[in-house]
N, C-alpha and C positions, 0 to 999 in steps of 0.2 A: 220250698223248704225241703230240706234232703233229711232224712230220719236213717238211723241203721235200728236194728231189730229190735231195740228195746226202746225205741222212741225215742232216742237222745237226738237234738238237732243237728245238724252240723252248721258251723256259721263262727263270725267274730265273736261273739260271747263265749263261747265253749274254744275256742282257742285255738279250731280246726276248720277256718273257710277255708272254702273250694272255691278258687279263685278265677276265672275266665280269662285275665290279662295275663301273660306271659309274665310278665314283666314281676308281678305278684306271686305267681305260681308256676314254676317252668312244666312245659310238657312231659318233662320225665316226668315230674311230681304228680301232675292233672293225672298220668298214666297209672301211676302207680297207686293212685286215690282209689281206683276203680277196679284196678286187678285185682286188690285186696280184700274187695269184701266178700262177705262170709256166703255159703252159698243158702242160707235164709233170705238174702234180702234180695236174690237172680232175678224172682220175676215180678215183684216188684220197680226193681230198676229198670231191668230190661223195657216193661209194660213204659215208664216214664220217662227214659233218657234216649229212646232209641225208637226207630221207625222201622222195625223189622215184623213181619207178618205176627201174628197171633200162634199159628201154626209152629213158625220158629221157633218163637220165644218156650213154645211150651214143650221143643224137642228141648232145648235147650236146660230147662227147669229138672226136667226131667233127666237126661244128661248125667246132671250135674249130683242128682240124687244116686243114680245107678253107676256112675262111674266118676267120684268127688276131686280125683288125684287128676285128670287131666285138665280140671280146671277153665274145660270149653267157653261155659257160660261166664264166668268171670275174663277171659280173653275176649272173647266177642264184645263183651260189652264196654269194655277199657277201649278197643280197636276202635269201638264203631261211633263215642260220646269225642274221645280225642281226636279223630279224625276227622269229627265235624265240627268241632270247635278250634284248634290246631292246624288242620291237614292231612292227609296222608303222608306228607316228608315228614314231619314233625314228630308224627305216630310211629312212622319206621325208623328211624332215629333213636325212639323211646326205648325202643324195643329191642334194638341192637344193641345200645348202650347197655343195657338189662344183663343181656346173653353176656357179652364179653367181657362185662365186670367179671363173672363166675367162670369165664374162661369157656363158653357152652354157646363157640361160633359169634361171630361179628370179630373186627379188631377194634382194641383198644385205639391204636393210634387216627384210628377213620372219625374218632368222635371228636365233635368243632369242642370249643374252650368251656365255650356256657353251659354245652350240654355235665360236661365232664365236670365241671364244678356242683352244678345243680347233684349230680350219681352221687357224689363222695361227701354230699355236706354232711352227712351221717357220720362222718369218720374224724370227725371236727373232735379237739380236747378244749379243756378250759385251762387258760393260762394263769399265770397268777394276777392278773389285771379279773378276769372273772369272766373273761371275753373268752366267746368259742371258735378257737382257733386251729388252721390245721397244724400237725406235728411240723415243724422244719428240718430239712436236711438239705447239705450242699452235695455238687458233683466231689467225688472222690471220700466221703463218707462209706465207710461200710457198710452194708445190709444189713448186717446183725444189728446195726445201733440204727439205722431206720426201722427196722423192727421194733425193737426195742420202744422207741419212740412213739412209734403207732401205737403200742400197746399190747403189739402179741404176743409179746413174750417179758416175764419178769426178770431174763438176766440174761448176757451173753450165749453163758454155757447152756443157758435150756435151749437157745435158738440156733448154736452148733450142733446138739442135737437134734434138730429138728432139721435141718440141711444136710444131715448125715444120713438120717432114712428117709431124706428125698421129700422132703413135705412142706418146703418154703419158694415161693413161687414169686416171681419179680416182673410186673405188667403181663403173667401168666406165664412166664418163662421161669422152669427150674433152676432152682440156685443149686449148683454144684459144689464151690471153692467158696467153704468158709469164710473166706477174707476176701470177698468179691468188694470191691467198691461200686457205688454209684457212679456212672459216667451221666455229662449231658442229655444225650440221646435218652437213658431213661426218663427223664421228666416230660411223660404228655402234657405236650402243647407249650412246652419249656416249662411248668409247675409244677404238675402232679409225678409222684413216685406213686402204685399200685401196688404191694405187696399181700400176699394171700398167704396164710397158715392153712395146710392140708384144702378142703373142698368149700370151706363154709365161712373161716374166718378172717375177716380182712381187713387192712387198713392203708394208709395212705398217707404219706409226708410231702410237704410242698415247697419247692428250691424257693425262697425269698432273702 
């Protein structure tokens, strides 16, 4: 049984298993289960999910107290539970896909279809069936209105301004020309469009 700090379980009841099969829980997700927590719960994890010395663990604990922002012990532990349950391809995969969502190294276009699905189900809207679907756009749509669609912006003209000082980014490529369409080529894997407002905010429409 996996507990976080305040002794909530994780599991099917609580509406958050940790899944083992891929197929249930992709390895971006297993990865991202484990990068995420808090650093209260390092060494107990560490001590449970992983086979690294004592000595480690407690540089690590420690680490993780004295310098929080580089997030060591939370890597290491993601690295070292996904890579024994997953693999090391599967882990490095994880982890690229990670960086090159935010544009911070890997490419977007190196990541297979599954993995890319699994990164972006976050960016899923609810249609009017009630179903969580991603935004749709065809080739030769505007950006502004894939924007739009994603959600990141509430009208055209805020998203012309925001392509004006430079801050709308299209699979991490700067959008220049306002009136840019979508072409083919952008849709990774032939589906996914990736668009990003300034460093942090992002969404995604899918050619269907």
């Amino acid at each position: 049984i996996i507990t976080d700090a305040s002794g909530k379980k994780f599991g099917k009841s609580e509406g958050n298993a940790v899944w083992l099969d891929a197929t249930m829980l992709s390895p971006y997700k297993f990865y991202q289960f484990w990068i995420n927590r808090p650093d209260v719960e390092m060494e107990s994890l560490l001590k449970a999910f992983t086979f690294l010395p004592k000595a480690e663990i407690e540089r690590l604990v420690e680490e993780s107290k004295t310098n929080p922002g580089k997030r060591e012990a939370q890597k290491t532990l993601a690295w070292e539970v996904t890579s024994f349950v997953h693999g090391e391809a599967a882990t490095q995969a994880a982890i690229d896909a990670s960086g090159a969502l935010f544009g911070r190294g890997g490419n977007l276009e190196d990541i297979d279809e599954e993995t890319l699905e699994s990164v972006l189900d976050g960016f899923k809207v609810v249609d009017e069936n009630g179903e969580h679907v991603f935004p749709v756009s065809k080739p030769g749509d505007r950006v502004i209105d894939a924007a739009q669609a994603a959600g990141l912006f509430k009208s055209a003209s805020e998203a012309r301004r925001a392509i004006k000082s430079g801050g709308v980014y299209l699979n991490n490529n700067r959008i220049e020309d306002e009136e840019q369409v979508l072409a083919e080529a952008d849709f990774l894997a032939g589906r996914f469009a990736l668009i990003r407002r300034g460093k942090k905010a992002l969404g995604a429409v899918e050619n269907r």
